[in-house]
Each structure stands twice: as structure tokens, then as C-alpha cells.
N, C-alpha and C positions, 0 to 999 in steps of 0.2 A: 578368656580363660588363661589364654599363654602371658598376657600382661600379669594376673596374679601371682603364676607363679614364679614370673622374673622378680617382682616385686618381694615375695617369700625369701628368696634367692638371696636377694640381695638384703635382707636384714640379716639372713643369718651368719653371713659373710663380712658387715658391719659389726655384729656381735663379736667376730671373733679377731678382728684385729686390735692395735694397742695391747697386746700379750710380748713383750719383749722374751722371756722365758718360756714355753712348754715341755714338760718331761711324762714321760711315762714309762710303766717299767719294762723291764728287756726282757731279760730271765724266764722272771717270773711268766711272765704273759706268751712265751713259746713253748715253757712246760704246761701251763694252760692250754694253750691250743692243743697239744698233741696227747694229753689226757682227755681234752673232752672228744677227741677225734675219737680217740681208743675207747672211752665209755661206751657212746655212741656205735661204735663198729662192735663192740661184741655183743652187748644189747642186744642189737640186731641179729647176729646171727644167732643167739640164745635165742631169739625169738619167733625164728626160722627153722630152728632146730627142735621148737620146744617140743612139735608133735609126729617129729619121726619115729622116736623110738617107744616101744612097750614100757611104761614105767608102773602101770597100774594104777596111774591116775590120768582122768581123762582130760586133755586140755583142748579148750578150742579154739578158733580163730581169735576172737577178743582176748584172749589170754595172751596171744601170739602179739598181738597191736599193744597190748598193756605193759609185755614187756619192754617191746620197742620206744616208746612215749616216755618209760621209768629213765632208757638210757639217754634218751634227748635232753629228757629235765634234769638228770644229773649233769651231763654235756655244760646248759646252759648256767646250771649253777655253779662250775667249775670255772666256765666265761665271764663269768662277773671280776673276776682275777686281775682279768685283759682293762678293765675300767676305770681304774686310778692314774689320774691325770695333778699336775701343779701348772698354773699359768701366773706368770707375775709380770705385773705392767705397773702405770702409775696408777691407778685405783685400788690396788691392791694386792691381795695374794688369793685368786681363785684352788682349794683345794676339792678334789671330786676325790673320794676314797670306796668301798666298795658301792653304798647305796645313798648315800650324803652327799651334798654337792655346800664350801660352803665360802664364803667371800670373807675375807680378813683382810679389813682397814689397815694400812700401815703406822696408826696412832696406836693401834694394838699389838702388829709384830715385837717382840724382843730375841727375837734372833732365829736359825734354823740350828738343830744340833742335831746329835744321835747319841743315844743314849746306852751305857756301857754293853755288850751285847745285843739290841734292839738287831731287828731286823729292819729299819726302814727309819727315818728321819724325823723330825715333829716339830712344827715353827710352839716357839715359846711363846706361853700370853704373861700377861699381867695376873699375880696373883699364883704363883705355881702351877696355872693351868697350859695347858698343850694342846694343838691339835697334829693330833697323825698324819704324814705325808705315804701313804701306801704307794705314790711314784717315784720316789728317791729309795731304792731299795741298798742294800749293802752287796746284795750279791751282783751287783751291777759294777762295782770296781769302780774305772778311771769313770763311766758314764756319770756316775752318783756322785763323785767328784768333780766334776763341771759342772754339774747340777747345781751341787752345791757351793764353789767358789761364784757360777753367775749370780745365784740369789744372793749371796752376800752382796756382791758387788752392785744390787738391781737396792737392794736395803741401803747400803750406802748412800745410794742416787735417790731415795723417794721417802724412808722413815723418816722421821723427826731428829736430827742431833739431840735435840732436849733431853732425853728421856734416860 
């Protein structure tokens, strides 16, 4: 049993090297955490509280659990935040955005920008299209900015000159 899991271990660990680049966001993903903390924490005590006082509506235990459960899945939905990742290596440019995870050929990159006011960065396609970089945020400052001079410089080293 212990050989398979060394075995597991070890692809996924293979999997993640050849990434010269990873970024993810700062900011964003600490006001994340501490809103879903806060959901969560008052959730709960609303739902500790719900059946102390007289209201004239009768609430019972499952109501008390339903409320709690309402502040977790908000909590959780708030952590998806926390989930935007960019990895760039020579195969390409892995982008993970809130629920999408998607790989971009460097035959396909034409560049990373931001876009006048955007909140966050987007590698240019072919054809006017873009995909989102939810990891390069702007409210990240000098971070977004090495963020963004490595990938250029990681584009340099692996797109096509032709193009």
C-alpha cells in the first residue's frame, strides 16, 4: 500500500516541475480568507443564537445546522478567490482561473497585457481573443509586475520569433 502511495507522490510532483514561473494572487486571496473566516464565524453564531430569544417564530435544531452549513458554503464560495494560479514553462502557459484550468501553446501566446482599468492581466490569442489571468492582479503592485516582466521574458525564451 505504502509503495502506491509513494508512487502517487511522485507523479504529482513530476507533474509540477518544468514550471519556471508560478504566480498567484496576494491581495485578493487574504481578503478571501478573512471574509470567508467572517462568513463562517457569524453564520455560526446566528446559528447558535437563532433559538435563544422569543421571536414568535419557532426555530429548531436543523434550522440552527442550516444556518451554519449556509455560512460554510458561502465561506467556500468566497475561497474559490484563493484559486487562480499562472505556471509558465516550455510547454506553455498553464492558466487556472476561478473553475477552469487551461493550457496555452506558445504558438498561440501574443503577448500578456492589461487592459485600460482591468483588474487583472490576460495573455493575448490570435484573432482578438484573450484569456484571463485572475493570478496577475493589479492590486498586487511591484508583485504583478515581476509577474509580468518574467513572463515576458519566459515569452522571449520559448514563443515563436515568427509570429
Amino acid at each position: 500500500m505504502s509503495e502506491n502511495t509513494d508512487t502517487n507522490r511522485t507523479t504529482r510532483t513530476t507533474s509540477d516541475e518544468g514550471w519556471e514561473l508560478e504566480a498567484r494572487p496576494r491581495k485578493s486571496a487574504r481578503y478571501a480568507i478573512a471574509v470567508a473566516a467572517l462568513l463562517v464565524a457569524v453564520h455560526t453564531v446566528l446559528g447558535i443564537l437563532l433559538r435563544t430569544g422569543n421571536t414568535g417564530v419557532y426555530f429548531q435544531r436543523v434550522d440552527q445546522f442550516a444556518m451554519i452549513a449556509i455560512g460554510c458554503a458561502m465561506g467556500a464560495g468566497v475561497l474559490l478567490l484563493t484559486r487562480p494560479r499562472i505556471r509558465v514553462g516550455a510547454q506553455g502557459v498553464l492558466v487556472r482561473n476561478l473553475l477552469t484550468e487551461k493550457l496555452v501553446p506558445w504558438d498561440l501566446v501574443q503577448g500578456l497585457s492589461f487592459s485600460p482599468g482591468a483588474s487583472w492581466a490576460r495573455i493575448e490569442l490570435p484573432d482578438d481573443e484573450y484569456v484571463p489571468v485572475m493570478a496577475i492582479q493589479a492590486n498586487d503592485r511591484e508583485y504583478a509586475v515581476h509577474a509580468a516582466r518574467t513572463f515576458r521574458a519566459l515569452e522571449a525564451k520559448y514563443a515563436d520569433p515568427a509570429r
